[in-house]
Each structure stands twice: as structure tokens, then as C-alpha cells.
C-alpha positions in Angstrom: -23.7 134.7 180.8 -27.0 134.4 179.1 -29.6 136.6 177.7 -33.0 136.0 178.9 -35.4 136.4 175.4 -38.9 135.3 174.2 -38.7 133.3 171.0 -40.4 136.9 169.0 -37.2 138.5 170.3 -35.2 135.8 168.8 -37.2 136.2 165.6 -37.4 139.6 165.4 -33.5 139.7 165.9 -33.3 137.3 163.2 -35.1 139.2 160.9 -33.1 142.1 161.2 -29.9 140.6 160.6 -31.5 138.8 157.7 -32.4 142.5 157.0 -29.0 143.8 157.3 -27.5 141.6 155.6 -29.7 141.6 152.4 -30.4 145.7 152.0 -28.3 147.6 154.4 -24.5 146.4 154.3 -24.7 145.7 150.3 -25.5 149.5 150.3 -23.2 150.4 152.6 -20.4 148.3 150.7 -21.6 150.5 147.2 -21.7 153.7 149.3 -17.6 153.2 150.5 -16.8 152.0 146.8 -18.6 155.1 145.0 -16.8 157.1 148.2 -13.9 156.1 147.5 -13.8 157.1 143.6 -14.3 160.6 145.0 -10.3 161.1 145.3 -8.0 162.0 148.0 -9.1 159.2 150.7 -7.4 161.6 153.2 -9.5 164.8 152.8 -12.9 162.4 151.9 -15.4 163.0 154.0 -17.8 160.6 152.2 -15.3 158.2 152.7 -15.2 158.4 156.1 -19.1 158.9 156.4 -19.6 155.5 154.4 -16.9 153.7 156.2 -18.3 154.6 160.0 -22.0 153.5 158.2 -20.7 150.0 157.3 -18.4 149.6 160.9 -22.1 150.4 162.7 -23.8 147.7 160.3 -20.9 144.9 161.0 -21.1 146.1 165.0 -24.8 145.8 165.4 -24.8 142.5 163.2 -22.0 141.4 165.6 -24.4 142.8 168.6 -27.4 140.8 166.9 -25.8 137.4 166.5 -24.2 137.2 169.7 -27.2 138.4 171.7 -28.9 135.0 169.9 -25.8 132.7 170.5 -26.4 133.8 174.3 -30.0 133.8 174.6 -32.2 131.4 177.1 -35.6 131.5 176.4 -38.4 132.2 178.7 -42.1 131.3 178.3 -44.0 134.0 178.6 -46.9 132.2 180.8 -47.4 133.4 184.1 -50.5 132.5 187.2 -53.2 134.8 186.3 -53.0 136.8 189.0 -49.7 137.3 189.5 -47.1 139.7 187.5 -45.6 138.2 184.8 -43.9 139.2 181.4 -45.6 141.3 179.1 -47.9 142.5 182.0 -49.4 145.8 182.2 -49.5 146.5 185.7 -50.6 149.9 187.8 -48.3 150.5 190.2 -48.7 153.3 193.0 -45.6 155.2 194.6 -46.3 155.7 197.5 -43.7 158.6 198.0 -45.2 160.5 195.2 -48.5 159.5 195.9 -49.2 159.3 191.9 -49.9 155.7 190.2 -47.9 154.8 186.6 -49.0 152.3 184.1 -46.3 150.3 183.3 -45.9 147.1 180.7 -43.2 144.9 182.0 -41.1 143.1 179.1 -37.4 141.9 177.9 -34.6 144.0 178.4 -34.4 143.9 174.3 -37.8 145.5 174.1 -37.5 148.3 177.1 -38.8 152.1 176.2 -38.4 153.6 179.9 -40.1 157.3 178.6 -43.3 155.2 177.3 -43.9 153.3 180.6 -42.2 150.1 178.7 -40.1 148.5 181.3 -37.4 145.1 181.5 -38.4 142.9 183.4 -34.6 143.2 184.6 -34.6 146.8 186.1 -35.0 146.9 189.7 -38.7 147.9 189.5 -39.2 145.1 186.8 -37.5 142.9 189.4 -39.3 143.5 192.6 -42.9 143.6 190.3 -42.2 140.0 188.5 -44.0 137.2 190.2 -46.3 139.6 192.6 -50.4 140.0 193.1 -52.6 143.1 193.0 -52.6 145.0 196.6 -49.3 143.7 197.2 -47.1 146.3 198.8 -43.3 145.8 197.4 -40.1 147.2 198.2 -37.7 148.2 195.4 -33.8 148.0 196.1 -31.9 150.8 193.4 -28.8 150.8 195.2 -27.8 150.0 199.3 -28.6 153.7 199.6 -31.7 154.2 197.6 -35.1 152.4 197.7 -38.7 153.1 197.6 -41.8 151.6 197.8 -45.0 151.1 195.3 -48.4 148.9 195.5 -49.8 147.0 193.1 -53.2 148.3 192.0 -54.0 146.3 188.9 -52.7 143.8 186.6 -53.7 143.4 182.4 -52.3 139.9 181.6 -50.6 140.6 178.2 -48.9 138.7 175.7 -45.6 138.7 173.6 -47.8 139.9 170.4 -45.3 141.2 168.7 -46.2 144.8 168.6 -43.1 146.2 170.7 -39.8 146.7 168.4 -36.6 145.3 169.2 -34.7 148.5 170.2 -31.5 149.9 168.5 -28.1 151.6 168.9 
């Protein structure tokens, strides 16, 4: 299994476990040590408050590293006038009747409420690799699909202005 990255993701994911490792767990390390000084490790609630802090550091380092050991990497690139990554692209729904402006990207990058979609979600899927005006079918589940048309597409570019989401 592979993850499917632009080399910004890989450098932004870099950066924050350069991050991590330089700021955040040395604090988190000081924060369990003075914690610990506090007494009773039992009835600590510091302690425990520290500890949890530096397990979620360690897991989302762990997270970080292996999503980089794992990655592909895909060119962004894509024909001019078909949908590709970091595409804005208005889409109409046809059962709604209502059109959505919608930026397809990485799954690392994804912000569903803000229009900011994977390129891996169903709609990401069945948009990737189409024109404007074409009429596409999007498979959810056997039981539930829908249907949207392609109104427009912005060609965009990794530029390094979407964050690399966290837990």
C-alpha cells in the first residue's frame, strides 16, 4: 500500500517532523519530568496530561514518517482542459440543482467544509481526468449515486498554500 503525495506534501511532512522533533517533544519530555516532581504519580493529573501530550507527539511522528516511507509521488501536471490535481473546478448537481466550487487535492490536504476535496473521495474520483460540460456519474456506495456536470475548470497548482491536515 502506498500513499499517493506531491513532493510539497512530502516537504511539508518533513518539516513538521523536523518541527516536532526540535520544539514540541523536548517540551513535552520537560513537561512529564516537572509533572512528575509534583508527587503522588497516582493522583497526578499533570502527569497524566503531559504523558497523553508526548504519546500524541510520538503517534503523529510515527503517523508522519510512515506516511513518507509509503508515499508515491505524483506530478501534478495535467492536459489543460481536463481535471487534474489542484484544480478548482465548478461542478453542478444536478439533483440539487445548485453548483459548488470545489479544489481537488491529496487526501493529506483535504478540508471537505471549505470545498477542499481528495482527489481520492468518490467525487474527487469520478472528477479527475474529465472536461468542462462533461456530465459524470458518482458511485458512493452500490446503493447510492448521483450525478453532477462540469461547468468550469481553474487549472491550479501545488503552491503550497493548503496545510497538511492534523489529528
Amino acid at each position: 500500500m502506498y500513499n499517493e503525495l506531491t513532493e510539497v506534501d512530502i516537504r511539508k511532512m518533513q518539516e513538521e517532523i523536523d518541527y516536532r522533533m526540535r520544539v514540541v517533544r523536548p517540551k513535552c519530555v520537560e513537561d512529564l519530568k516537572t509533572a512528575r516532581g509534583f508527587g503522588d504519580l497516582s493522583e497526578n493529573y499533570e502527569y497524566k496530561v503531559a504523558k497523553q501530550e508526548l504519546r500524541r507527539c510520538d503517534s503523529r511522528l510515527r503517523y508522519l514518517r510512515k506516511m513518507i516511507e509509503t508515499a508515491r509521488v505524483v506530478k501534478v501536471d495535467s492536459a489543460a482542459d481536463r481535471v487534474g490535481l489542484f484544480d478548482t473546478v465548478d461542478v453542478f448537481f444536478e439533483d440539487e440543482g445548485e453548483t459548488e466550487r470545489l479544489r481537488i487535492v491529496t487526501t493529506l490536504r483535504e478540508d471537505a467544509l471549505r470545498g477542499i476535496i481528495s482527489k481520492d473521495s468518490p467525487l474527487g474520483k469520478a472528477l479527475m481526468g474529465k472536461r468542462a460540460g462533461d456530465r459524470v456519474r458518482v458511485t458512493v456506495s452500490d446503493e447510492v449515486s448521483y450525478t453532477v456536470r462540469i461547468d468550469r475548470i481553474e487549472k491550479g497548482s501545488d503552491d503550497d498554500s493548503l496545510p497538511i491536515h492534523s489529528f
